[in-house]
C-alpha positions in Angstrom: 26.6 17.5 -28.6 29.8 17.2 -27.3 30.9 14.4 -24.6 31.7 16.8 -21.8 28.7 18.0 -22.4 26.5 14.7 -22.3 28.7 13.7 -18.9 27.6 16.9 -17.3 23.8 16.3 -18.8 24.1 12.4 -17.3 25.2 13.6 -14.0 22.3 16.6 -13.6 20.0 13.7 -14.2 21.6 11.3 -11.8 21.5 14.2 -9.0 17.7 14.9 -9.7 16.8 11.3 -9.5 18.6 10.8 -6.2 17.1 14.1 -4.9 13.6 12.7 -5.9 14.0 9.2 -4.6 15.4 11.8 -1.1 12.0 13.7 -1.0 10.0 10.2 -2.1 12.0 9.1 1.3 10.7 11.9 3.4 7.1 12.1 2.3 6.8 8.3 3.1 8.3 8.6 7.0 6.6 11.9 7.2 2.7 9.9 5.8 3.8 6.8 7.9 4.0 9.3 11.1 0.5 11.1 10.3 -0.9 7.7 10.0 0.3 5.9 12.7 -0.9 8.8 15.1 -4.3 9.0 13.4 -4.7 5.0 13.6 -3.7 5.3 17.3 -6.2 8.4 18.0 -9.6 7.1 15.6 -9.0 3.7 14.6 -9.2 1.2 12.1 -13.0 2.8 10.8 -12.0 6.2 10.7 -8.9 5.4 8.7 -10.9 2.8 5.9 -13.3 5.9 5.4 -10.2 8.1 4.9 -8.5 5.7 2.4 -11.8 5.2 0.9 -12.5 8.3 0.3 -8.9 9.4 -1.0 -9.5 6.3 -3.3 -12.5 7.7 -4.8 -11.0 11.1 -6.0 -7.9 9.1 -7.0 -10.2 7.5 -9.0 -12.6 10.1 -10.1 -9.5 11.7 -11.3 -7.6 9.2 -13.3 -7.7 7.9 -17.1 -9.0 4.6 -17.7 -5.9 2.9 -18.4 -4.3 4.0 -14.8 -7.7 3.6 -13.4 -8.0 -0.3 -14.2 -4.5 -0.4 -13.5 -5.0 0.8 -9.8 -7.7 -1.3 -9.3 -6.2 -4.6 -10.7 -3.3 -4.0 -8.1 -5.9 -3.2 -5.3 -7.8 -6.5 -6.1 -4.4 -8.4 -6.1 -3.3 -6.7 -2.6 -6.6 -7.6 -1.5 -6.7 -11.2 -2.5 -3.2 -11.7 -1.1 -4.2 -10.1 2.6 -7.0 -12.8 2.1 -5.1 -15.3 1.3 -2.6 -14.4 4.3 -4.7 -13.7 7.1 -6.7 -17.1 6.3 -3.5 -19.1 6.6 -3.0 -17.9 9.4 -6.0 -17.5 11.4 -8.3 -20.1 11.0 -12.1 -19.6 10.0 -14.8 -20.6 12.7 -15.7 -23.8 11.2 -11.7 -25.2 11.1 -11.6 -23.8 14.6 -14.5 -26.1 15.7 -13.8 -28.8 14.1 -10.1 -28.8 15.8 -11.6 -28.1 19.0 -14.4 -31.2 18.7 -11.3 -33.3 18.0 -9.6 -31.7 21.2 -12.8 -32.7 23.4 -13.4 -36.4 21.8 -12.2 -39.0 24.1 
């Protein structure tokens, strides 16, 4: 293969990537707009029953490898919104005993 060749071979792919990473771009604000409008119009229930759902046939769908893949990220997103909303928001019993020191003279 000759190098004129492989330059115009390099620079097809570098257009495809960036025309990917543009529709990547668009489907994200365009999902981010559907969901924002369906959060506002059912709520935080109706939307965990659609992401569960979607979930499932992700699931249902995928080979093991990607499947315990997918699900060891979920567990780690989970345990960090744990972790985050906990460090932030105290749980009933830190709560009361603050409050108990508050009231004691």
């Amino acid at each position: 293969m000759n190098e004129a060749l492989q330059q115009s071979l390099d620079e097809n792919a570098k257009q495809w990537q960036a025309l990917s990473l543009t529709i990547s771009t668009t489907e994200k604000a365009a999902f981010a707009t559907r969901h924002d409008l369906l959060f506002i119009a059912h709520g935080a229930s109706f939307m965990a029953h659609v992401y569960r759902t979607a979930f499932e046939q992700v699931l249902e769908h995928t080979p093991d490898e990607e499947r315990r893949k997918l699900l060891a990220a979920l567990h780690k997103a989970m345990e960090g919104a744990i972790a985050a909303r906990y460090s932030t928001h105290p749980s009933k019993a830190e709560c009361h005993a603050c409050h108990a020191r508050l009231l004691l003279p």
